[in-house]
C-alpha positions as CSV (number, residue, x, y, z in Angstrom):
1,X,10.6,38.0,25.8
2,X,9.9,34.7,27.1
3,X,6.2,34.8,26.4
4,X,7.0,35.6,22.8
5,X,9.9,32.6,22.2
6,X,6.7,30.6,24.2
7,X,4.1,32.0,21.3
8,X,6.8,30.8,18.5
9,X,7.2,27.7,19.4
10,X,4.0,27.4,19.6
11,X,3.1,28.6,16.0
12,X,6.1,26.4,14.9
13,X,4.9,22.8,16.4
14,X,1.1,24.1,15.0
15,X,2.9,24.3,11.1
16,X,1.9,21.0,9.6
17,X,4.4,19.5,7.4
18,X,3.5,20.4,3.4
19,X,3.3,16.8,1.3
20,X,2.2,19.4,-1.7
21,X,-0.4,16.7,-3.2
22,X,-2.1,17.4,-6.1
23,X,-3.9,14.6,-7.3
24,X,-4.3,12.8,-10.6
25,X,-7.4,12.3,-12.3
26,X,-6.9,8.2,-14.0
27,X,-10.4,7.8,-15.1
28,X,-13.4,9.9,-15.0
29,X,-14.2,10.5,-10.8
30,X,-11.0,8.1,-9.8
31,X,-7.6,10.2,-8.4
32,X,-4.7,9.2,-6.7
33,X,-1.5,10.9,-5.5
34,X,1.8,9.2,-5.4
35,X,4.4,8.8,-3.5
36,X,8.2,8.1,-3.8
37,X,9.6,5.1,-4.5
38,X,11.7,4.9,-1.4
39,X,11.9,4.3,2.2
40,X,10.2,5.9,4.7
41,X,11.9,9.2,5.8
42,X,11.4,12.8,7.6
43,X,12.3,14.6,4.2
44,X,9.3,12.8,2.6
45,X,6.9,12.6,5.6
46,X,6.0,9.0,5.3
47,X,5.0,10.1,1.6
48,X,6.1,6.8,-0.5
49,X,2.5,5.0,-1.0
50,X,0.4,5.4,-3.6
51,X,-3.8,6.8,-2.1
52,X,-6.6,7.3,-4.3
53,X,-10.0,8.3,-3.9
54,X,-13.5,7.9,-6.2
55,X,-16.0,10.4,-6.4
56,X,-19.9,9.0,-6.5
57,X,-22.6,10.9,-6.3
58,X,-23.4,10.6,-2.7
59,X,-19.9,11.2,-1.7
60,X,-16.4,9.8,-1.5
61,X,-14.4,6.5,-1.5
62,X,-10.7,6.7,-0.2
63,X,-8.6,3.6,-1.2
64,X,-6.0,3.5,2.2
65,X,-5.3,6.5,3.6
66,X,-1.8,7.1,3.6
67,X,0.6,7.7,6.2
68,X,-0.5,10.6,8.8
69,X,-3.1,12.6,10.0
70,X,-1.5,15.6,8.3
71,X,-1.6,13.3,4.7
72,X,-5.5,12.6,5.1
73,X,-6.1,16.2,6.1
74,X,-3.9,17.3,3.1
75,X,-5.8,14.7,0.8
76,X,-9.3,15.8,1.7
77,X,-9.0,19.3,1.0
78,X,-7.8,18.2,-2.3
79,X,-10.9,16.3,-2.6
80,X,-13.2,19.7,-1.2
81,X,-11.6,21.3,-4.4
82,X,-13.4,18.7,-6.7
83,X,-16.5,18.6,-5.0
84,X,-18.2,18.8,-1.9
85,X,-19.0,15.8,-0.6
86,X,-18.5,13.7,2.6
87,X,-15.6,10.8,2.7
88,X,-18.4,7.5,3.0
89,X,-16.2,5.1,3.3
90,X,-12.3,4.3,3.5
91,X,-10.9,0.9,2.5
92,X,-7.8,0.2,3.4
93,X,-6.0,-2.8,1.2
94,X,-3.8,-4.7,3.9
95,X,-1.9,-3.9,7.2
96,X,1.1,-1.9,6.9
97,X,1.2,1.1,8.4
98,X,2.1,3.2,5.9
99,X,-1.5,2.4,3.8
100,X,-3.5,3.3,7.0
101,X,-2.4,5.9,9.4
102,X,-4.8,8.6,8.0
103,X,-7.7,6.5,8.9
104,X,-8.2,8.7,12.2
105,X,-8.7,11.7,10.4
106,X,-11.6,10.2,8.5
107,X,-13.4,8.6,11.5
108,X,-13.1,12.4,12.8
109,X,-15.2,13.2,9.7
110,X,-17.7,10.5,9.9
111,X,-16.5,7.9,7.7
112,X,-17.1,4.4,7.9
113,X,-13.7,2.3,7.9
114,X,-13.3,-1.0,5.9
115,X,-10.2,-3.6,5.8
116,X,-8.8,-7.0,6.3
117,X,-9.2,-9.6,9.3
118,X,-5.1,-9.0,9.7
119,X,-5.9,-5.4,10.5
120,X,-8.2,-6.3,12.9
121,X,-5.8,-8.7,13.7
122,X,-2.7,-7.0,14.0
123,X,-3.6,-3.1,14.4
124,X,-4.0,-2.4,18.0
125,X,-5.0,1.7,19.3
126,X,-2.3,2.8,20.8
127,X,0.2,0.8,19.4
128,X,3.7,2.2,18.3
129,X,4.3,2.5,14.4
130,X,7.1,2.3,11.8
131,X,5.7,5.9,11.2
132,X,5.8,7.1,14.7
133,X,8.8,6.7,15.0
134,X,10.9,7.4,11.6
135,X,8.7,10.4,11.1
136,X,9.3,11.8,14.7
137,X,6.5,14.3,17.1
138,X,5.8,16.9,14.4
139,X,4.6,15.2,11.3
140,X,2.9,12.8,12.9
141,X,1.2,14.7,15.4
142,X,-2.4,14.2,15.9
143,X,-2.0,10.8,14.0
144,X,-4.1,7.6,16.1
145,X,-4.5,3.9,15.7
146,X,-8.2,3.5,15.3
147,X,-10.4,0.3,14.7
148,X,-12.1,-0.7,11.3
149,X,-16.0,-0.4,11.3
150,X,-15.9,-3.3,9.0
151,X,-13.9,-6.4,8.2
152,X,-13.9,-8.1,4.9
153,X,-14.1,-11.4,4.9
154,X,-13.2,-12.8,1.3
155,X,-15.5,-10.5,-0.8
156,X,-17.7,-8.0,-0.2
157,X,-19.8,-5.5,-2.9
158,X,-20.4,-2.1,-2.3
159,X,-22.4,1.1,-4.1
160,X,-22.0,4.0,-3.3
161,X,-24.6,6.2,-5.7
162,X,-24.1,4.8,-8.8
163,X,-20.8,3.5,-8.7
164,X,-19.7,-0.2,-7.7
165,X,-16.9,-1.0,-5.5
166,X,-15.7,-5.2,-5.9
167,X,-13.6,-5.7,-3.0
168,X,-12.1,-9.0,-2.4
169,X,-9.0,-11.2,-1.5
170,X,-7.5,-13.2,-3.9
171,X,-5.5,-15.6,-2.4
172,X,-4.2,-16.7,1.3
173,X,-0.9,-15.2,1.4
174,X,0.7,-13.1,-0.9
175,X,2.2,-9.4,0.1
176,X,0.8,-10.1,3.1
177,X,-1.8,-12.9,5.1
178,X,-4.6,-10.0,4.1
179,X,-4.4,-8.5,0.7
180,X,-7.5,-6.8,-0.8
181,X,-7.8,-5.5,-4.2
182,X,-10.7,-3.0,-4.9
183,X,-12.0,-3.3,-8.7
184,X,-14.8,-0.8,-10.1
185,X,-16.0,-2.8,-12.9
186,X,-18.1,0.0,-14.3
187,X,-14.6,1.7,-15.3
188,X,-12.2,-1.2,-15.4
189,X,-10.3,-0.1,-12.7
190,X,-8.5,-1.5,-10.3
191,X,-6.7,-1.0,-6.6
192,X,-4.0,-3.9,-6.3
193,X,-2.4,-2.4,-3.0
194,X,1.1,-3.8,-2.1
195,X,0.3,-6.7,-4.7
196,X,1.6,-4.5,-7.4
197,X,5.0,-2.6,-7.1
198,X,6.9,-0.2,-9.6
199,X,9.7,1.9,-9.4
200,X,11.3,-0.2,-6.9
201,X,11.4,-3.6,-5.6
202,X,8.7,-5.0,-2.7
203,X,9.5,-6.7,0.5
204,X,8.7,-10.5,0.8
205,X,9.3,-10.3,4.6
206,X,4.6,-11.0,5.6
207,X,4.3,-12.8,2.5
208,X,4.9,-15.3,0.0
209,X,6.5,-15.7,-3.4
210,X,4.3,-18.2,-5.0
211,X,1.3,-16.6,-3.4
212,X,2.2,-13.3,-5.0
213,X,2.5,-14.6,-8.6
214,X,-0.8,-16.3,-8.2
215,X,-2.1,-12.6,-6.9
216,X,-0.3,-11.5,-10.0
217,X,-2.2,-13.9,-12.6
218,X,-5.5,-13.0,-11.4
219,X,-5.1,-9.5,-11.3
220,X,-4.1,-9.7,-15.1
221,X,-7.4,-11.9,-15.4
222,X,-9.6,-9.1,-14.3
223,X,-8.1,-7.3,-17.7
224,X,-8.6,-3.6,-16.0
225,X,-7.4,-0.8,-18.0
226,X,-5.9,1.3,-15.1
227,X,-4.2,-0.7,-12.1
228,X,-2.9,1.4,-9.6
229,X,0.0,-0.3,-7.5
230,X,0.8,0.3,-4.1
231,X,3.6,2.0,-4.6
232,X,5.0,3.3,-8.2
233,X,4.3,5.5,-11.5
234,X,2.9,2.4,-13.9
235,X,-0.9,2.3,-13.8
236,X,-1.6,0.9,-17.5
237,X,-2.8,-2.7,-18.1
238,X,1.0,-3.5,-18.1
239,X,1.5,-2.4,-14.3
240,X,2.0,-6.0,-13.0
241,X,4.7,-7.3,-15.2
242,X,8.0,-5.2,-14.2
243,X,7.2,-7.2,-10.2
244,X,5.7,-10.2,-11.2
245,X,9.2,-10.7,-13.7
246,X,11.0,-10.2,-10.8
247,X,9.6,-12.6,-8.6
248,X,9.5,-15.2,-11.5
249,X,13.3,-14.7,-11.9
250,X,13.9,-14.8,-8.1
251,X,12.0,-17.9,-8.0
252,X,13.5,-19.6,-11.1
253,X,17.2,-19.2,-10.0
254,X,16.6,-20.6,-5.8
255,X,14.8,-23.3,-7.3
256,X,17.9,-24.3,-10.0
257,X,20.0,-24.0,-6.6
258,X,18.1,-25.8,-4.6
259,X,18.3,-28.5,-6.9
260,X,22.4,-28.1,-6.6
261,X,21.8,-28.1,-3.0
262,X,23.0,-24.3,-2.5
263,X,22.9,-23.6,1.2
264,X,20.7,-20.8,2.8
265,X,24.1,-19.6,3.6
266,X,24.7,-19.3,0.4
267,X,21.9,-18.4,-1.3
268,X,22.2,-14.3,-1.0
269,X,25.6,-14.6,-2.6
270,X,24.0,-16.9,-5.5
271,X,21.1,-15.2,-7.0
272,X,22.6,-11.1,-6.9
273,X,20.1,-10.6,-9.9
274,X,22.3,-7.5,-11.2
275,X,19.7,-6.3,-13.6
276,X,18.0,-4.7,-10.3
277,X,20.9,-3.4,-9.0
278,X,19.8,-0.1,-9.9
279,X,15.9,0.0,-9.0
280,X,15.2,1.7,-5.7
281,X,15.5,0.1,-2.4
282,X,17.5,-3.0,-3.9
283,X,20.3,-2.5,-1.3
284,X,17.7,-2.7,1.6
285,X,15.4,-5.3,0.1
286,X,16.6,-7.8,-2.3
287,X,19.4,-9.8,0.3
288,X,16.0,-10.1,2.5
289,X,13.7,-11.2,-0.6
290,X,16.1,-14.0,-1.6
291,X,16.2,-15.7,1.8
292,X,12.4,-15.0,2.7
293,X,11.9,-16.6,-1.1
294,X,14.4,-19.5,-0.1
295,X,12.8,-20.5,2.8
296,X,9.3,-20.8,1.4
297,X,10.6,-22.9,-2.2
298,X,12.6,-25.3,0.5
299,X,9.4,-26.9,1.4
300,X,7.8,-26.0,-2.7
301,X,6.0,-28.4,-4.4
302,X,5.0,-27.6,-7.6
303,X,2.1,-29.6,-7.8
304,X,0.4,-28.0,-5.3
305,X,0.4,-24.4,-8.0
């Protein structure tokens, strides 16, 4: 009797939890699967960011990795459906733990493992993460902090077959100190990361207001028919403008009170912003935007835009 409550257990902490991903195809070779606009919780698995992939002819291109081992795992056999071919490369847009926790799976399989100087930076193997511990033994099980292969610096160009991959950073600071955004100019699409939210609202607390409109503006420039947030639904040419109104409302009401000289005390109970009320994760978020958003615009000049 013992040796069989041993054997189930066993089988039970071997059951993988089911994210049930089926991707969608947004341009001819380029998929994605997306995840709820919410928090991160055990019900969901970590499964609230967006991860794409491009097929090529010589093999595959993942755009972050998403949040587990299990999640990659989960996304490549997806992939073995469309065709098969190897994962190449994996570029992962900025820091957060949620975009790049699956990155160990694809080492396992070969693939080379691109990102941003604040990965390098700030991602350390063997660190604890967010996703460690919300998520809790099970789900992420088998799940390791690994090193990039590669560190963009600015810009870099890749092909891959017959496909080209822009990768580049477009300003300092704007979700974060490290934002890239991958554009495949052959199909005017492009991979914005945490620049671009839907569905619910984005956390200010690595970045910067200003910085994110001007992220905002060139992103628009690049005039890309599909652009695929980091989290969210939107992916039309429109995709930008539900976040970037946000922050230009956010920004437009703490400077009218810092001109009234509103304190930083003050300044949560001042701009509410009630037409949010309702989008996801406002409760959580928006208290936190306002002051992070305050702080910065104390020492604004707009000159320097």
């Amino acid at each position: 009797m013992k040796s069989m409550i041993v054997l189930c257990l066993s089988f039970l902490t071997l059951q993988a939890y089911e994210y049930h991903l089926k991707p969608v195809e947004l341009a001819k070779d380029v998929y994605c699967f997306f995840g709820a606009p919410e928090n991160i919780s055990k019900e969901n698995g970590g499964n609230m960011v967006n991860t794409c992939f491009v097929k090529t002819k010589e093999g595959f291109v993942v755009i972050d990795s998403g949040p587990t081992f299990g999640y990659a795992k989960q996304v490549y056999a997806q992939m073995q459906e469309i065709a098969k071919l190897p994962v190449k490369f994996v570029i992962t847009t900025h820091d957060h733990d949620d975009h790049w926790l699956g990155n160990s799976f694809y080492k396992s399989k070969g693939a080379l493992l691109m990102g941003p100087k604040t990965y390098e930076q700030n991602v350390v193997p063997g660190m604890s993460t967010r996703m460690e511990e919300s998520l809790g033994k099970e789900i992420y099980a088998g799940t390791q902090v690994v090193k990039l292969d590669s560190v963009v610096e600015q810009k870099y160009d890749l092909t891959l077959g017959d496909t080209v991959f822009e990768i580049k950073q477009l300003v300092d600071q704007a979700h974060t100190k490290g934002d890239l955004v991958v554009y495949l100019p052959q199909k005017k699409v492009l991979f914005a990361g945490d620049l671009v939210f839907n569905n619910r609202l984005s956390s200010l607390r690595d970045g910067s207001i200003i910085g994110s409109l001007k992220a905002l503006d060139l992103i628009d420039s690049f005039q890309a028919d599909v652009i695929v947030g980091g989290h969210g639904y939107a992916t039309d040419a429109n995709a930008t403008q539900s976040f970037k109104r946000y922050l230009v409302e956010m920004k437009k009401q703490i400077l009218e009170a810092l001109d009234e000289d509103v304190s930083i005390d003050e300044i949560t109970k001042r701009v509410v912003m009630p037409e949010y009320k309702d989008t996801n994760l406002y409760d959580v978020l928006h208290r936190r935007n306002v002051f992070d958003a305050y702080t910065e615009l104390e020492m604004y000049d707009g000159d320097e835009e």
